[in-house]
N, CA, C and O of each residue as an XYZ file, in Angstrom:
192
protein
N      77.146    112.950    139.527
C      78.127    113.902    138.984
C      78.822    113.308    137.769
O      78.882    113.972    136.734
N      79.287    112.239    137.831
C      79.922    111.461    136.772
C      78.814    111.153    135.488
O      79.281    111.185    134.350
N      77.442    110.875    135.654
C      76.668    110.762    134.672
C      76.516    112.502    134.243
O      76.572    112.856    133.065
N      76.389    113.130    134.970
C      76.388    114.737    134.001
C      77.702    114.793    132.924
O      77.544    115.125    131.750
N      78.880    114.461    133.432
C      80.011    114.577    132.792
C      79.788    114.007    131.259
O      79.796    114.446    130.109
N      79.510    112.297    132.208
C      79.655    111.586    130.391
C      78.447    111.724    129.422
O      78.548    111.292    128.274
N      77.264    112.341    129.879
C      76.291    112.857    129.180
C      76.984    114.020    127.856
O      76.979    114.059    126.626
N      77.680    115.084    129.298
C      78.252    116.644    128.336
C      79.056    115.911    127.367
O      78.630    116.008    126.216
N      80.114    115.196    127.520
C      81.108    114.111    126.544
C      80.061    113.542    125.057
O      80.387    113.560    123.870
N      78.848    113.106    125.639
C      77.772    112.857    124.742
C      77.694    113.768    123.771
O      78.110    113.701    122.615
N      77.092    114.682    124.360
C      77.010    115.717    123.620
C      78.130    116.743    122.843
O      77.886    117.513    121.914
N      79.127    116.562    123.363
C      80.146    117.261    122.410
C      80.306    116.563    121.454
O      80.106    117.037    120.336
N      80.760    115.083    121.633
C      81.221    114.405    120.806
C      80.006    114.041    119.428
O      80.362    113.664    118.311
N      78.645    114.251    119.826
C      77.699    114.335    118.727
C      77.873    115.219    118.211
O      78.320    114.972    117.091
N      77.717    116.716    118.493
C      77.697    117.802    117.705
C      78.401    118.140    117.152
O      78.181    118.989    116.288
N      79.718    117.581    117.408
C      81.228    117.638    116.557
C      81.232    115.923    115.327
O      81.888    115.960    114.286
N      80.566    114.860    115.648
C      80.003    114.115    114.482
C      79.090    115.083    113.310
O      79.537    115.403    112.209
N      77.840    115.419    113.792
C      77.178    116.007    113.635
C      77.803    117.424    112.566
O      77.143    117.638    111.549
N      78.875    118.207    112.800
C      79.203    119.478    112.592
C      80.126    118.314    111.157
O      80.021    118.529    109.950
N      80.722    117.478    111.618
C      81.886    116.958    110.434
C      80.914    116.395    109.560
O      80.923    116.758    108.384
N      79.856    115.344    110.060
C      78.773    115.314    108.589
C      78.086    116.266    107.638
O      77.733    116.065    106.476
N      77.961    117.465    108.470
C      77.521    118.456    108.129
C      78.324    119.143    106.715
O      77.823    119.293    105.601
N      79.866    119.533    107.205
C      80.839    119.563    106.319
C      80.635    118.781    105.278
O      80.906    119.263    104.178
N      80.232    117.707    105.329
C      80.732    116.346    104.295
C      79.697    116.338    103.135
O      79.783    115.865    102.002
N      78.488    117.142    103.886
C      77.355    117.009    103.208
C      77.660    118.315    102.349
O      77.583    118.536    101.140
N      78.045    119.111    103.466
C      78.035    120.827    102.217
C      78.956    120.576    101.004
O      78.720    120.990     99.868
N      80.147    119.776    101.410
C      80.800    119.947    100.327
C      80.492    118.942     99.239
O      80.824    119.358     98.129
N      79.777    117.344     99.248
C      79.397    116.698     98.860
C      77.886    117.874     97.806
O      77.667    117.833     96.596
N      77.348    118.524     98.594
C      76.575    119.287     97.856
C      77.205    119.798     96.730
O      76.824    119.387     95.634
N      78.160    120.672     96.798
C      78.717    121.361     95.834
C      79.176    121.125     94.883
O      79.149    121.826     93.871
N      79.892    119.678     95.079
C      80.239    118.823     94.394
C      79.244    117.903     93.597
O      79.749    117.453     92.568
N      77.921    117.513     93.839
C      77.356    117.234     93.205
C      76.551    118.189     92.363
O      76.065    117.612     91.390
N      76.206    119.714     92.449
C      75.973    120.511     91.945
C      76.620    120.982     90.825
O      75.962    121.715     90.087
N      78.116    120.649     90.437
C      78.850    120.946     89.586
C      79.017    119.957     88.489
O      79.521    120.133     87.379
N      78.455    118.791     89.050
C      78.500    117.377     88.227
C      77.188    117.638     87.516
O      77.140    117.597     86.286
N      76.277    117.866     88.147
C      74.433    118.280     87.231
C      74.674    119.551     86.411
O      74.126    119.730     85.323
N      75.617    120.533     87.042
C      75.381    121.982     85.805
C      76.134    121.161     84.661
O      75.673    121.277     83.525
N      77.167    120.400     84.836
C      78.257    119.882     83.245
C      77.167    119.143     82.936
O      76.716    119.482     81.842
N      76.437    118.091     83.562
C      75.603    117.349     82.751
C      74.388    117.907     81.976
O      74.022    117.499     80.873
N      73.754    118.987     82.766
C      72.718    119.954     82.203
C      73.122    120.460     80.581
O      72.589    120.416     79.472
N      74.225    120.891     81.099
C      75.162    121.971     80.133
C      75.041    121.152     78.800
O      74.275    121.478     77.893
N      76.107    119.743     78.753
C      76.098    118.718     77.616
C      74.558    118.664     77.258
O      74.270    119.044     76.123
N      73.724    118.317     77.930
C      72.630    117.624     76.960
C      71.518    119.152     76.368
O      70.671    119.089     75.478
N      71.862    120.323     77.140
C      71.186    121.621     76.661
C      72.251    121.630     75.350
O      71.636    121.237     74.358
N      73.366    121.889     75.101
C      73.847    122.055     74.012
C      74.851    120.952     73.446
O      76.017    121.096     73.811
N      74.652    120.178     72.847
C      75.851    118.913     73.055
C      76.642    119.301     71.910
O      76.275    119.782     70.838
N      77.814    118.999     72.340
C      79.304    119.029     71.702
C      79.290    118.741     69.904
O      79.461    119.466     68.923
N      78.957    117.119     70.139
C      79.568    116.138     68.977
C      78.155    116.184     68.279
O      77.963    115.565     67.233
């Protein structure tokens, strides 16, 4: 009974790692997506 418990504990506590990397990654995405369109942007038309 006690190994079912700390198994379920297992498992929450991964999928809630799991769910916050997840976050970290989406927004890390977006964020690196906005850094490549400015860099795209500069060298398609550059400034100076």
């Amino acid at each position: 009974m006690a190994i079912n418990f700390y198994i379920c504990r297992i498992q929450i506590y991964l999928s809630q790692s799991l769910f916050k990397l997840a976050v970290v990654i989406c927004m890390f995405g977006k964020f690196y997506a906005q850094i490549q369109e400015k860099i795209i942007f500069k060298v398609i038309s550059p400034t100076n």
